[in-house]
Structure formats: structure tokens, C-alpha cells
N, C-alpha and C positions, 0 to 999 in steps of 0.2 A: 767720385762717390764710392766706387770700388775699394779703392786705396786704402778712403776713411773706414770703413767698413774692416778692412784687412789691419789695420793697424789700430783699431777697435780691439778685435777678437785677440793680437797680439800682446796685446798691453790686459784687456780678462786675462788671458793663461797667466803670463810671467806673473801677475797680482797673485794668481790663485797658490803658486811656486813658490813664490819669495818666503813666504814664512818656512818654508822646508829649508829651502837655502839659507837662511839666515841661524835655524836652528844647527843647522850643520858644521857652520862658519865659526857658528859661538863655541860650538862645541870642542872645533879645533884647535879656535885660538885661547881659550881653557888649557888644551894639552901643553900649544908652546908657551904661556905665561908662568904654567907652573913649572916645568921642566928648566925654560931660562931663567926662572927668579924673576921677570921681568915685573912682576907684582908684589905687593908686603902681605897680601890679605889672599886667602883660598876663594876660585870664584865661585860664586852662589852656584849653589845645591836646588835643585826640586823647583827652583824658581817659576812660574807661573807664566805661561806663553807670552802673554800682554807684557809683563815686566820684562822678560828677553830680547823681547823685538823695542822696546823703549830704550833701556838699557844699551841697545848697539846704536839704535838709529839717532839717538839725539846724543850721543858721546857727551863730551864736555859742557855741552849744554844742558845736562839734565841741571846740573849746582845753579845756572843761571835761572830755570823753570824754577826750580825749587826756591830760590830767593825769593822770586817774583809770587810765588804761592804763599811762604812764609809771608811779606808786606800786605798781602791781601787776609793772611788769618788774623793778622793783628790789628786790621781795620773793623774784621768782622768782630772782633774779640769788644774793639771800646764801643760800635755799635750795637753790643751784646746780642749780634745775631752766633747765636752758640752753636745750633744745629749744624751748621755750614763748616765750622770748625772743624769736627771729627773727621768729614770728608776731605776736606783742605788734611789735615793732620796724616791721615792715613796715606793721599799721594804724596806728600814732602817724603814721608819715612820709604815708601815706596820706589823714588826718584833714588833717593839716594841710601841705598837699603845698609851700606854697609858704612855711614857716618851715623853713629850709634849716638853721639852727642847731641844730634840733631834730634831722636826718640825720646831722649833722658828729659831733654827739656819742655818737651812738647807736652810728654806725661804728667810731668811735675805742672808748669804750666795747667791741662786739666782738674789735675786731685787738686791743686792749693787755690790757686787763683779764680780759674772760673768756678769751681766749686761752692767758694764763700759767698760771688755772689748770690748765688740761690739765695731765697728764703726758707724754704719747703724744705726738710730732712730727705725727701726720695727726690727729688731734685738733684742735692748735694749727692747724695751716693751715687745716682747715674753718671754725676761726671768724675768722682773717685774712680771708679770702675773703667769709664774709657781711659782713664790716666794708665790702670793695671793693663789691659789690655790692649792699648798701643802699644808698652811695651812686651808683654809676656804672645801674644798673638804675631803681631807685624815685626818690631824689632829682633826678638829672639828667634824668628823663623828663620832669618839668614845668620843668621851671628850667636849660632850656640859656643865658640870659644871664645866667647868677650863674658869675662865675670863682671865686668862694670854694671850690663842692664840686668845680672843677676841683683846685683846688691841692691842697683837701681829700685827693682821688684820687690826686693826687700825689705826697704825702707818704706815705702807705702805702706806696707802690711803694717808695721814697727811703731811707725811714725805718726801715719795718717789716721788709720782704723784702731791702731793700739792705743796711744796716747789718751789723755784727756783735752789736748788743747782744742780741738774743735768742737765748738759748741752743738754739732750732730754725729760727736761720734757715738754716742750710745747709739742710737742709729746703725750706723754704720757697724757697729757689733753685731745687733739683733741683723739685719740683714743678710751678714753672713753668715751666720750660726744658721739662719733660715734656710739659706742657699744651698750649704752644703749637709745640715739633716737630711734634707730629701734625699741625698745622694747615699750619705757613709752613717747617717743613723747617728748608735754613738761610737762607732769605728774604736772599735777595741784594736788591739793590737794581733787578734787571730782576724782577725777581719782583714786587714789591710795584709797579712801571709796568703790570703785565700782568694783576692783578690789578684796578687801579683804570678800566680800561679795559673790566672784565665786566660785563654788564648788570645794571642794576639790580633787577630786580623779575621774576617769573616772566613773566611779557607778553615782555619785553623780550628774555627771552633763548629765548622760543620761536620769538618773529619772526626773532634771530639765525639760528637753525638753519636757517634758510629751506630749500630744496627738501628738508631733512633731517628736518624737525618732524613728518612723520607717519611717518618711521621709527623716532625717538625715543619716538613717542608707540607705537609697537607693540612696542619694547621693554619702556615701562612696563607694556604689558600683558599678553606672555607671562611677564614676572618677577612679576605679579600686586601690583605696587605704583604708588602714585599720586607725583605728583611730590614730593609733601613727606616721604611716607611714603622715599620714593629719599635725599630731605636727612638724614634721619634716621639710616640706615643710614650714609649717608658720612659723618656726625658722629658716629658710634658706634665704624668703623671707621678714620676718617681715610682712606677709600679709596673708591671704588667695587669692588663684588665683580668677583672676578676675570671671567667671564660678562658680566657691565655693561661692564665694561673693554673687554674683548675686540670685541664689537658695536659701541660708541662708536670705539674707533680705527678697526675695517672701515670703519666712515662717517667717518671723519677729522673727529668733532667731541669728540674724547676732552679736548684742550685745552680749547677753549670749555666744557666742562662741569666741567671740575676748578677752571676759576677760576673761574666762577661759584657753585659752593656752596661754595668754599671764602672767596671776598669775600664771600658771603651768610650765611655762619657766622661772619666774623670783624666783619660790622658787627649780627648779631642778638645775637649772645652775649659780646663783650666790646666796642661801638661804636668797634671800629677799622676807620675808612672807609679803605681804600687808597688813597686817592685824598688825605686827608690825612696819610697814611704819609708817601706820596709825594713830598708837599711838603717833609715836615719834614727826609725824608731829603736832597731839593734842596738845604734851603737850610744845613743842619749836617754833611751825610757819613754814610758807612754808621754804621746804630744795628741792633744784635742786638736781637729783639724778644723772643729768650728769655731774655733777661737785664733785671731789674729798671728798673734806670738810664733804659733805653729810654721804657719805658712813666711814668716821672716826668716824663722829658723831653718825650714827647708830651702829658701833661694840663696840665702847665706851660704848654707852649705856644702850645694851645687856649685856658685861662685870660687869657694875657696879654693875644691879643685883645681883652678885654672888660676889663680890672682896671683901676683906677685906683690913684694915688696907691701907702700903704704896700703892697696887693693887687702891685701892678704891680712894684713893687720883690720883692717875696717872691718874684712865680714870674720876674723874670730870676734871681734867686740860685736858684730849683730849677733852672733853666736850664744855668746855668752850672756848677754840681755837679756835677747829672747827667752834664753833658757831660764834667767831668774824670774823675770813677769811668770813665766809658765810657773816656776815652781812658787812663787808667792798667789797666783790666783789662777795656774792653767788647770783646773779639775770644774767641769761644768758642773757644777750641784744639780741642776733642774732646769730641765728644759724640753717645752711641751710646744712651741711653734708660737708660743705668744709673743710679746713687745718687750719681754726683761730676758738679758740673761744672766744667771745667776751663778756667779764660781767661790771657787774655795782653794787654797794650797793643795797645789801638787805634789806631796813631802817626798814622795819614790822620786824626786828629781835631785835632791839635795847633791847627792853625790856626782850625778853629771854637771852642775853647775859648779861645785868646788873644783870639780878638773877641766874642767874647760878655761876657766880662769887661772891654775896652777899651769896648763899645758901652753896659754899665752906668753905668760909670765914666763916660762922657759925659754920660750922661743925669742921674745921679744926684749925682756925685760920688765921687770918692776916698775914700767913707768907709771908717774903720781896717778895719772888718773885711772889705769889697771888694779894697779895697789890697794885707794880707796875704795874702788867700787867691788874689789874684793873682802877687804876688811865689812865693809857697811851688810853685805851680804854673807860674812859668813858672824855677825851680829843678829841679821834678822833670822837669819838659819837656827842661832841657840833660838832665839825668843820661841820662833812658830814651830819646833820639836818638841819645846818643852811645853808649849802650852796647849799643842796636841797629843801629852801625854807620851811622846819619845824622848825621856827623862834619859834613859843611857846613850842615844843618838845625840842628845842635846850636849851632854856633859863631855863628849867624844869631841865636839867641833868647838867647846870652850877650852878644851886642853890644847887644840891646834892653834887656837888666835894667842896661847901664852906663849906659845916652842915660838911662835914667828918671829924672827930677828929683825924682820923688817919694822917690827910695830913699837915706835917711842913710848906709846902711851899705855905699857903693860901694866901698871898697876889697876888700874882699870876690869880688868879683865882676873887679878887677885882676887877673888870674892867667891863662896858659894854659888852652886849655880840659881840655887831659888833666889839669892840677893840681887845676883846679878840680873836675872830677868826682870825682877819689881826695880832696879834699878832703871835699868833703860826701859822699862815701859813709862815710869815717872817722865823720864826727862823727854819720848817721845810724843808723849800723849797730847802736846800741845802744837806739836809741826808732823803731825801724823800723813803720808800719804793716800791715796785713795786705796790703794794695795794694802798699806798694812791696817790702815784701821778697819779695813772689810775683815780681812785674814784673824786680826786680833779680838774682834767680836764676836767671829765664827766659832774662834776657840773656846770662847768662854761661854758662849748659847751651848756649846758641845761637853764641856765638863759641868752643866749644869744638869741636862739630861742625864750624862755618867750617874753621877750624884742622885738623882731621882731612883735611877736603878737600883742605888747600893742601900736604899731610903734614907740619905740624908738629905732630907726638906731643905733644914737651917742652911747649911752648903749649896745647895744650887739655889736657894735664894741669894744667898755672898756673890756667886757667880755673875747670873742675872742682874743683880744690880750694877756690876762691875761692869758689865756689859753695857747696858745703858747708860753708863758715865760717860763710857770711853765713847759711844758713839753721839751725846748730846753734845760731849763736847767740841769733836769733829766735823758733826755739822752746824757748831756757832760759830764756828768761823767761812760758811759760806755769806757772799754777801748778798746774793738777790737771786731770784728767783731762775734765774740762765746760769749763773753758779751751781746752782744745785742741778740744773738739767746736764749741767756739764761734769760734773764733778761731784756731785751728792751721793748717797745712799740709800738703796730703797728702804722703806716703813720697815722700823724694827721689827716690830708684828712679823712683816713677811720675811725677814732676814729669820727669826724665829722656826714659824712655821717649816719655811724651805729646811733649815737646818734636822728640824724633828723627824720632815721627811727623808732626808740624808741618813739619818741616826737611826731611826726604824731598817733599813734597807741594811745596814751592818749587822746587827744584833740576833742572834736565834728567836723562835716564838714565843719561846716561855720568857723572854725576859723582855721582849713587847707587852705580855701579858703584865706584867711587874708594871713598867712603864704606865700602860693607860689605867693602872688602880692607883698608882702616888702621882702621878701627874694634876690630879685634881688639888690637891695638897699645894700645886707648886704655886710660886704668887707671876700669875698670868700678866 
């Protein structure tokens, strides 16, 4: 009885040990694998005690678990037990953290497939989102030099949420626009410098506070919350409570602490470092981060840095996509937290979108489909300058589509630039996309109000009619009623209104004042 008892207590200790031992072990055999090459892949970083001690103890047999997990998500999948999934999903990736193929699929898997099931729109976005965040959370935590789950990440953004193909992606817009207002407001581009400039890490920005840090620290304590507990609440809130507020500005570090948990919530919960915002914005132009386009354009490229070969070619074309969605409709016109969001051309992007396509085309080649999708784009580029009133912008990128040697069909492109635009609006107006015939109706609701200003009535009624053509006829080619939730336009009316409140917002007082005495004049 002794014995059992002695070899009892034996067997506690070494239990109690072993994970020290084994973290020691790992940590060695780390030193000789990289040292001998004995590996292809660097071993995980920051890994998480349970996945270490997994990771050694079931060797080769973790790919066996993970099959065996993998046959059981796809059971649960056709018995549309969903919920189970995630969890199933997240150990596969876990098992084998550094088969990155195995994450791409799973995600994708989530965003497409079990997705559609739903009926419900917030349904559908819960499981888009674990698709993002299987990969951008679990995958990308071991495997920051794999640009594949960059692009991976990418395309969802691009693909899933940007698109019209899914019949809840309006949905899936407004959600995110939702998601990330609370966070970055309308995140100007001095916003996202002032951001990337907040301390890093709780140390860092207590030190900030300097002669203020034991005030701070007595605010935490008559609010009776700790400093994470405080994070919590302002990511709960999108705010610090009005009480926190109040105190924080009397000590004048109300700034300092709003960009700090707001950089600290936008690099813990969706790894956008502001400081890489900041770049991206540098070196391409303003990008809305509530809108899709943005965040493809940023995992693009993050990926590029590292991608080679066909990798490297795929994220400049998300690159360059991106960038044209953004500049055909990335400018949010209005946006109050309701269930529409409402955009317009980005025209300050023109120019990053012609060089990102010219700097592919260097790199890569003229291939047809580079070629086209630069020609078709530096086409919508005269139209939405000219018809936003950048008549010398406009006329500048119609002289480039002539110089192009590449382009057979230059007579085409012979022509005044006013012809040329009533030309291809002609020939467009009947295979219009969702992009341009929003963009193309913006224009002309906006040279109508112009027009109101200057008091030509007769003109911005020409406009306004012009406007209403191009979008009845746009949407008579929707065929039913989930066409139009998919792919439609919202009530002229409000395309209207929003744009008047866009066009007020540019203009000085006095020529609002103009505005609302011939605006009655104008035909409503």
C-alpha cells in the first residue's frame, strides 16, 4: 500500500514537470532544426502551451487526428450541424498549424458554402466572418511569411463582401461599414498617422501619460475597473463612458487614450496595424476602411511583399481591382449606422489605379487580360472625370488611350472628348454595371445641382432627366425582386437627396443660400 501511495506522489510530481520539460525540449529541438536545415518551414513563434505540448506529443499523428476531424466536419456539415464546425475547424487548423491549404479551405468552405445555406442575411455574415477569421486569427498567427492566406484574406474581402454575386451581400456591406464606424469613424487619412503613432502596448502608454499616470490610475479605481476591463468597455461601447471622458479631457489625455485602445482594438481584433494603414494609404491615396475594396487592397498588399512568381502576379491584379472598385465607388457619400451604404467615385485615385496597372504591365507583361482590364478602366476614368467636371483630367487620360501602341482599335478613341463620352455612354447604357451606373447617375444629380447654382433651371432639368433615363433603364433589366436586393439601386429620390447632401457639404454658405432659393424652381 506504501509502494502505491510512493508511486502515486511519483507519477503527481513528474505530471506536474513535464510540461516544463517538454517546453525545454521544444525549445532545443527549434535550435537544432533550424541550425541543421533539418526543417523547410521556421518552427512556430508564441505558440500557445496546449498546442506545444500537442504538437510534440502526438508527432505524426497529429495529420491522422486532423483527418479524422476533417471526416467528422463534413458529416456535421451535410447534417447542417454548423455550430460544431467552427470548433471542429479551428482544431484541424490548430493540429496542423503550419498546412496553410488546410485553413484556405476550410475558410472558403465557411464564406461560400455553408453560408448560402442560411436563409437570414445575419446568418450568412456570421459564417463569412468565421471563414475571415479562421484565416486572419488562427492561420495567419503561425504563418505570417505565407502570402497565400494573405491573398486568401483578400479575396473574401474582394470577392465575397465586394461582389454582387451573393444575394446578401448588401448585407454583408452594411455590416461592415457598421463594424468598423464604431472603431475608425470616417478615418481620414490624419486619423490613421495619429493612430499609428499610439503606444504600443499597455507599458508604453502608461509611460506616455507621464506626470498624469497616477491620475489615470485613480480614475481606474474609483470607476472600479482595471485597465483591460476599461478596453473592454470601449470596445463594447465604441467610446469611453461619458464619466471616463469627462476626467480624461480635465487631464488633457482624452486623445492619447482614444487612440490608443482604439489602435489596440484595431491591431488585437482585426491585425490592422495603423502604422501599415498608413503606408498603404501613402503610397495608393485615400482608402475607406468601411468599405470592402480597402481591406483586399491591404492583404494584397502585405502578400505581395513576400509572393513570388504566379502568387505575386495574383495579389498586383487584387491590387489593382481593388483600387478601381475603390476609385469607381470607394468614397462613402453617407453614412449614419442605418441598413444603406451609400458611395460615390473616388476620383483622387485615378492616378494610383493607372500605375498600378502600368507597373504590372512592366513587370509582367501586357497580358490580354491586364491589357483589357486596363484599357476598359482607363475608358471609365475619361467618362467619371469628365462627368465629374475634371474636363483637363479627363482629356489627359484620353490622350494616353491614343499614344498606346498596344490598342488596335485607336480610331475609336479619335474623337472630341465631349463625343467621346456621349459616345460610350450611348453604347454603355444598356450592359451598364452596378459600379458605373451608380457613378453615372451621381454625376449627373451633381451637374444638376452645379447648374441650380449658376441658375440654369433648363440645364439641371436636361441633367435630371438624363439621370432618370440612365437609371430606369438599368433597373429594367433587373428581373425579380432578389435581382434587385442583389444588384439594384436604391429609390432615385434617395440617390438624389444623399447626393444634395454630399453637394451642400462642398460648396461655401452663400452659394447654399443660392441653392435652397432656385432649388424650388428645379423639377423634383
Amino acid at each position: 500500500m506504501k509502494m502505491t501511495k510512493q508511486y502515486f506522489c511519483i507519477l503527481c510530481i513528474f505530471m506536474m514537470i513535464l510540461p516544463g520539460l517538454i517546453s525545454t525540449i521544444h525549445s532545443k529541438m527549434n535550435v537544432i532544426r533550424t541550425q541543421n536545415k533539418l526543417t523547410t518551414v521556421e518552427p512556430l513563434e508564441n505558440a500557445p502551451p496546449m498546442m506545444v505540448v500537442t504538437t510534440i506529443m502526438l508527432g505524426g499523428f497529429r495529420g491522422l487526428l486532423a483527418d479524422i476531424l476533417f471526416l467528422r466536419l463534413q458529416n456535421k456539415k451535410n447534417s447542417e450541424n454548423f455550430f460544431e464546425m467552427v470548433q471542429l475547424s479551428e482544431w484541424i487548423v490548430n493540429l496542423q498549424p503550419r498546412f496553410t491549404g488546410a485553413a484556405s479551405f476550410l475558410a472558403w468552405n465557411m464564406a461560400y458554402n455553408v453560408s448560402v445555406v442560411c436563409k437570414a442575411p445575419e446568418d450568412r455574415w456570421r459564417w463569412v466572418n468565421h471563414g475571415i477569421k479562421l484565416l486572419r486569427d488562427n492561420a495567419l498567427t503561425y504563418n505570417l511569411s505565407d502570402p497565400l492566406l494573405y491573398w486568401e484574406l483578400g479575396w473574401l474581402y474582394q470577392h465575397k463582401i465586394g461582389q454582387v454575386l451573393d444575394d446578401a451581400n448588401r448585407y454583408y456591406k452594411v455590416a461592415l461599414a457598421k463594424e468598423m464606424h464604431r472603431i475608425i469613424g470616417d478615418g481620414d487619412e490624419y486619423f490613421w498617422n495619429e493612430l499609428s503613432l499610439a503606444p504600443l502596448s499597455s507599458d508604453q502608454f502608461l509611460l506616455a501619460l507621464k506626470n498624469n499616470r497616477s491620475a489615470f490610475e485613480e480614475i481606474l479605481f474609483k470607476e472600479k475597473l482595471t485597465l483591460d476591463q476599461l478596453a473592454l468597455h470601449f470596445r463594447r461601447d465604441g467610446k469611453f463612458s461619458d464619466s471616463v471622458s469627462l476626467k480624461l479631457r480635465e487631464l488633457n489625455i482624452l486623445k492619447i487614450s482614444d487612440n490608443y485602445f482604439r489602435a489596440t482594438w484595431l491591431r488585437d481584433e482585426y491585425r490592422l496595424d495603423p502604422a501599415l494603414v498608413s503606408a498603404v494609404l501613402e503610397k495608393y491615396g485615400y482608402l475607406d476602411f468601411r468599405l470592402p475594396e480597402s481591406h483586399s487592397l491591404f492583404w494584397a498588399h502585405q502578400g505581395l511583399k513576400l509572393a513570388e512568381n504566379d502568387l505575386h502576379i495574383k495579389c498586383e491584379r487584387m491590387i489593382f481591382q481593388s483600387l478601381k472598385t475603390a476609385f469607381n465607388s470607394g468614397k462613402l457619400l453617407y453614412f449614419d449606422g442605418s441598413n444603406t451604404v451609400n458611395t460615390m467615385p473616388n476620383v483622387t485615385l485615378c492616378d494610383a489605379v493607372r500605375n498600378a496597372y502600368s507597373d504590372t504591365m512592366k513587370r509582367h507583361g501586357a497580358g490580354n487580360y491586364i491589357l483589357s482590364g486596363y484599357e476598359n478602366f482607363m475608358i471609365d476614368a475619361v467618362i467619371i472625370l469628365y462627368t465629374f467636371g475634371l474636363k483637363e483630367k479627363a482629356e489627359q487620360y484620353l490622350e494616353s488611350l491614343r499614344d498606346m501602341p498596344e490598342i488596335s482599335e485607336k480610331s475609336r478613341f479619335n474623337k472630341a472628348l465631349s463625343a467621346f463620352v456621349i459616345d460610350e455612354l450611348s453604347k454603355d447604357i444598356n450592359n451598364m454595371s452596378l459600379e458605373n451606373a451608380q457613378s453615372t447617375i451621381q454625376a449627373l444629380i451633381l451637374k444638376a445641382y452645379q447648374s441650380i447654382c449658376l441658375h440654369e433651371i433648363e440645364r439641371a432639368n436636361g441633367f435630371d432627366m438624363l439621370a432618370r433615363k440612365v437609371y430606369k433603364n438599368y433597373m429594367s433589366k433587373m428581373a425579380n425582386e432578389a435581382d434587385i436586393n442583389r444588384r439594384g439601386l436604391p429609390e432615385f429620390q434617395h440617390l438624389k437627396v444623399r447626393m444634395l447632401q454630399y453637394f451642400r457639404s462642398t460648396i461655401p454658405e452663400n452659394i447654399q443660400q443660392v441653392l435652397d432659393r432656385e432649388i424650388t424652381k428645379f423639377n423634383q
